[in-house]
C-alpha positions in Angstrom: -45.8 70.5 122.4 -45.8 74.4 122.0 -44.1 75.9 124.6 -45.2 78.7 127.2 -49.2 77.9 126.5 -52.2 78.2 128.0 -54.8 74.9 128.0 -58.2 75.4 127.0 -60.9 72.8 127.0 -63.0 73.8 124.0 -66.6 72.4 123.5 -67.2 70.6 120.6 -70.2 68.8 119.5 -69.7 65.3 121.1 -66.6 65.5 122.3 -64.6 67.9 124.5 -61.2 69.0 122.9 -58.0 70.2 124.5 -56.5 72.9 122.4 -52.8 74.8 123.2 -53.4 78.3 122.8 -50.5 80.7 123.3 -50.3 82.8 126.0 -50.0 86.2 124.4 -52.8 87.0 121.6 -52.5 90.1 119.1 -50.6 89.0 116.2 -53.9 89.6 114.0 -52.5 88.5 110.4 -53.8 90.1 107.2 -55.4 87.5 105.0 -56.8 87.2 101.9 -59.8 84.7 101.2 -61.4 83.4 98.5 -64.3 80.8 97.8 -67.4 80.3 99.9 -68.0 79.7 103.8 -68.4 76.2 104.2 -66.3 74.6 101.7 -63.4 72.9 102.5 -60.3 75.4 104.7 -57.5 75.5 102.5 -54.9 77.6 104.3 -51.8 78.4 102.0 -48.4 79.8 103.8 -46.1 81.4 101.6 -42.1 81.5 102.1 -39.6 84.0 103.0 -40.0 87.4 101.3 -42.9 86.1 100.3 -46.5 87.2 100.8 -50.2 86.6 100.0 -50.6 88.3 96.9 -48.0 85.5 95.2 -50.5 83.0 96.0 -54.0 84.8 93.9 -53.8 83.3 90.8 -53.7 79.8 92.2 -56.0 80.3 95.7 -59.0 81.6 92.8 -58.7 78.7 91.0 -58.5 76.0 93.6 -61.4 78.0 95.3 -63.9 76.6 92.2 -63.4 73.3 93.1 -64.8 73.8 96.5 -62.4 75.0 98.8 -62.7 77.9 101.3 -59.3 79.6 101.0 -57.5 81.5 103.0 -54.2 83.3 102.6 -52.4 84.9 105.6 -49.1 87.2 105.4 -46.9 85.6 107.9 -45.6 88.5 110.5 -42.6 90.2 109.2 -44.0 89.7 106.1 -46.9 91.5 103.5 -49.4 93.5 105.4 -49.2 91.8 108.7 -47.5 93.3 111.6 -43.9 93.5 112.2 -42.4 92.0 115.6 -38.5 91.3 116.7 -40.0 87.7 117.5 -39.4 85.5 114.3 -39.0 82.2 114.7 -40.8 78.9 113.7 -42.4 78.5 117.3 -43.7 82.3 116.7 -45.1 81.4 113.3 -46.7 78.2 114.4 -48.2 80.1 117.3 -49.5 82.8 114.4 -51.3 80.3 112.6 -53.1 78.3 115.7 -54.0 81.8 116.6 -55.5 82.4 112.7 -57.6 79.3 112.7 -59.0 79.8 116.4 -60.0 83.2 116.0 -61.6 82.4 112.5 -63.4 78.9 114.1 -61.4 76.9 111.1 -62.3 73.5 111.4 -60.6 70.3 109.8 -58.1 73.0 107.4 -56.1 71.2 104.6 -52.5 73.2 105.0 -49.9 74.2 101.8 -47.1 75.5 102.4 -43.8 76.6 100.5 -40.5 76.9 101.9 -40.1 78.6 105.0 -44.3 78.4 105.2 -44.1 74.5 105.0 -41.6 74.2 107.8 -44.8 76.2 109.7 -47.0 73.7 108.5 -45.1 70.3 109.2 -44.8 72.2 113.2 -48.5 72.9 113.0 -49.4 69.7 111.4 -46.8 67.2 114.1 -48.2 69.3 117.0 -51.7 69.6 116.0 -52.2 66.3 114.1 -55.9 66.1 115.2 -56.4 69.7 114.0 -55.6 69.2 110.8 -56.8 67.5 107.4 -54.1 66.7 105.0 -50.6 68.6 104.3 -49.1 69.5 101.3 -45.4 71.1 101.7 -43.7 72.3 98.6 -40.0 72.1 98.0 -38.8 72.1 101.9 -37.9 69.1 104.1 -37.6 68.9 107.9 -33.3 69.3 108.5 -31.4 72.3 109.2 -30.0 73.9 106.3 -27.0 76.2 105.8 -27.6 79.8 105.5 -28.0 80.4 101.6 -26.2 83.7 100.4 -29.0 84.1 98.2 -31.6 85.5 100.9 -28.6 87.6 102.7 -28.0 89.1 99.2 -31.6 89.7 99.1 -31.5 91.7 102.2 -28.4 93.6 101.3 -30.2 95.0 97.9 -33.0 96.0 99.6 -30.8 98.0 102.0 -28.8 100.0 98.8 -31.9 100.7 97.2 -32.8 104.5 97.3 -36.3 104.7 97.4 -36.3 108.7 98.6 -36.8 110.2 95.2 -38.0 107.1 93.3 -41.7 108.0 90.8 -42.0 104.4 89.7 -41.3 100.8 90.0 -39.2 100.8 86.9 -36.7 102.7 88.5 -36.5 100.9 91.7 -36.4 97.9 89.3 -33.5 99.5 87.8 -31.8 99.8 90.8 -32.0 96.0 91.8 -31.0 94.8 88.6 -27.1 95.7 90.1 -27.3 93.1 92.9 -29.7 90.6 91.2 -28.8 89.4 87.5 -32.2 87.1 87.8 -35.0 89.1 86.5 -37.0 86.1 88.0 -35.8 86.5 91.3 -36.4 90.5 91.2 -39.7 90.6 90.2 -40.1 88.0 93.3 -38.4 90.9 95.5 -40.4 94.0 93.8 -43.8 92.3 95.2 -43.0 93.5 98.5 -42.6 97.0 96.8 -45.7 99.5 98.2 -46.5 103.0 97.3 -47.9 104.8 100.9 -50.6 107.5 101.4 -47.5 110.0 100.7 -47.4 108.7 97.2 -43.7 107.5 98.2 -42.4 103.8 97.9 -41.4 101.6 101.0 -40.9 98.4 101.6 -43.9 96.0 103.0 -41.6 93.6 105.0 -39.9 94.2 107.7 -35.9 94.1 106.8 -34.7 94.4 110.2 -36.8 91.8 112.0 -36.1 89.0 109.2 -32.4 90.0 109.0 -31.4 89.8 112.7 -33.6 86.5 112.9 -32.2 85.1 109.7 -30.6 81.7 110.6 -33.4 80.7 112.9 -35.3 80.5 109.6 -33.0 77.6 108.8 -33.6 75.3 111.7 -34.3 71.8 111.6 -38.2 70.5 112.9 -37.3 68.4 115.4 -40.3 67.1 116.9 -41.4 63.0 117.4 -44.7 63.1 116.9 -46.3 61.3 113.7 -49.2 62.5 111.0 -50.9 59.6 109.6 -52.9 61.3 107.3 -52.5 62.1 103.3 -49.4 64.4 103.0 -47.8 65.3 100.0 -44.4 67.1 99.2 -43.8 68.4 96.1 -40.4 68.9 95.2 -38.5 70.9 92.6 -36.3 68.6 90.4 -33.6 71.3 89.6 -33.8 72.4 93.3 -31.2 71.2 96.4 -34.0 71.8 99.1 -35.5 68.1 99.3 -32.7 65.4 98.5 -33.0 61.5 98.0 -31.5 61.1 101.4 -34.2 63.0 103.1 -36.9 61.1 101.7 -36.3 58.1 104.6 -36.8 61.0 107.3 -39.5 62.8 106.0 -41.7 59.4 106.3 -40.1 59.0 110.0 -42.6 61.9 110.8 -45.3 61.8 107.6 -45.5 57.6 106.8 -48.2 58.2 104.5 -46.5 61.0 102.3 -45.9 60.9 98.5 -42.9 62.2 97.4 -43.2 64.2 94.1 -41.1 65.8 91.4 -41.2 68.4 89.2 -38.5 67.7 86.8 -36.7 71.3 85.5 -38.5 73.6 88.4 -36.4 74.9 90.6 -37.6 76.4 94.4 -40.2 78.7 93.1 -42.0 75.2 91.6 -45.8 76.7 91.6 -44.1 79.7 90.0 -42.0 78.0 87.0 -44.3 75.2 86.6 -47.6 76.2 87.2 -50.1 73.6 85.6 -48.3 70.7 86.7 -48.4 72.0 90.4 -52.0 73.0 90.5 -52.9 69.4 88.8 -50.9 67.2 90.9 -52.5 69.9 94.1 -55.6 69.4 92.3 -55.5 65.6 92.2 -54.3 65.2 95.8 -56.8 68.1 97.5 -59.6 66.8 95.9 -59.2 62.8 97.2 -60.2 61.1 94.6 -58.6 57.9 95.0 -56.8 56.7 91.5 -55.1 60.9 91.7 -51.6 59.6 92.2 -52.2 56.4 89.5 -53.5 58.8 87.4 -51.3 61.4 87.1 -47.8 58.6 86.7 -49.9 56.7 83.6 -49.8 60.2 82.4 -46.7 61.0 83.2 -44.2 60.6 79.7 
């Protein structure tokens, strides 16, 4: 169960539902939202250093096969406020607040990375809240602080952005602590020109750097989801091992395990078609999805 909450009993037609609502409201995410009111919730979390905008291309599409989309910043992160207080119990908290204050019922929740760790909380803690869960390229340990995202944070810091006219420049600049172009343009979407026609950046630095490590906590929690999940794993990617897969069911019995050979973390980025199919296939619920897609699998 969340911790320090309040206990609401909500009306709902036929039945009377106790919801956790956290004790201090105001973290009012930006969101973007796509499809029409009525159709299926899909509510998509990005990862860390991350944002909204990464998810466009794919939350338009999805949204034609009738799916009500929406697609929060997480705090700290995009166009959503900045707080000292980031942690996965603060992020889980985030979205319970998102889907009570817009009345989402029944949501189906993606999430990548550091955004499916929010989702498998939500999901174990809110299991009657929620419709399926797809998590992409994350499991449920602890992992070891990765020098990639402290080197992220450290180029950041060294860039100059006082006297900088375009993005080319700041581009420039990165390309001396990151070699992967990849990887840079991943970093440059959090790149925003203000009202003073300077360039900052969107996230907040501080906030994700002093709170770093809690981003690599385990979920520890015993509750069970017995409805469809699906993880999605990338098959050049260290995130989801075979010796995870026994613990994963421990909390998810029902999940499907996938890979996408050759993608690394970033799998909806490198391999876009195959992870909007086999999202596609599994969103949608048609029934023969998963026998489909291994008879056409080479």
């Amino acid at each position: 169960m969340l911790q320090h909450h309040l206990i609401l009993n909500l009306i709902i037609p036929n039945q009377v539902k106790k919801l956790i609502l956290p004790e201090s409201y105001g973290m009012e995410l930006f969101y973007r939202k796509f499809g029409n009111e009525g159709d299926q919730p899909l509510i998509i979390l990005h990862g860390l250093f991350g944002l909204s905008d990464n998810w466009v291309t794919f939350a338009r599409r999805i949204a034609m096969e009738g799916f009500e989309v929406f697609v929060p910043d997480q705090r700290n992160h995009g166009q959503s406020p900045h707080s000292g207080n980031f942690n996965y119990l603060a992020l889980t908290d985030d979205l319970f607040e998102f889907i009570d204050e817009h009345e989402i019922e029944q949501p189906v929740l993606l999430g990548h990375s550091m955004g499916g760790k929010v989702a498998m909380r939500f999901t174990l803690e809110n299991a009657e809240m929620v419709k399926k869960l797809e998590v992409v390229d994350i499991s449920m340990k602890a992992y070891p602080p990765r020098n990639q995202h402290k080197q992220i944070i450290s180029a950041m810091r060294q860039m100059n952005l006082e006297n900088v006219k375009s993005r080319r420049q700041v581009e420039e600049q990165l390309e001396e602590f990151i070699s992967e172009q990849r990887i840079r343009q991943f970093v440059l979407k959090n790149l925003h020109r203000t009202s003073q026609n300077n360039f900052e950046w969107r996230l907040n630095i501080d906030g994700i750097e002093t709170n770093l490590d809690d981003m690599f906590d385990a979920i520890e929690i015993g509750q069970i989801f017995e409805k469809p999940t699906l993880f999605i794993k990338g098959g050049a990617s260290d995130y989801i091992l075979l010796e995870d897969f026994e613990a994963i069911r421990r909390n998810f019995p029902f999940a499907e395990i996938i890979t996408i050979a050759g993608a690394s973390h970033w799998v909806h980025v490198e391999a876009p078609e195959r992870f909007y199919q086999l999202t596609h296939g599994f969103l949608t619920g048609n029934p023969t999805w998963y026998k489909n897609l291994k008879e056409k699998t080479p």
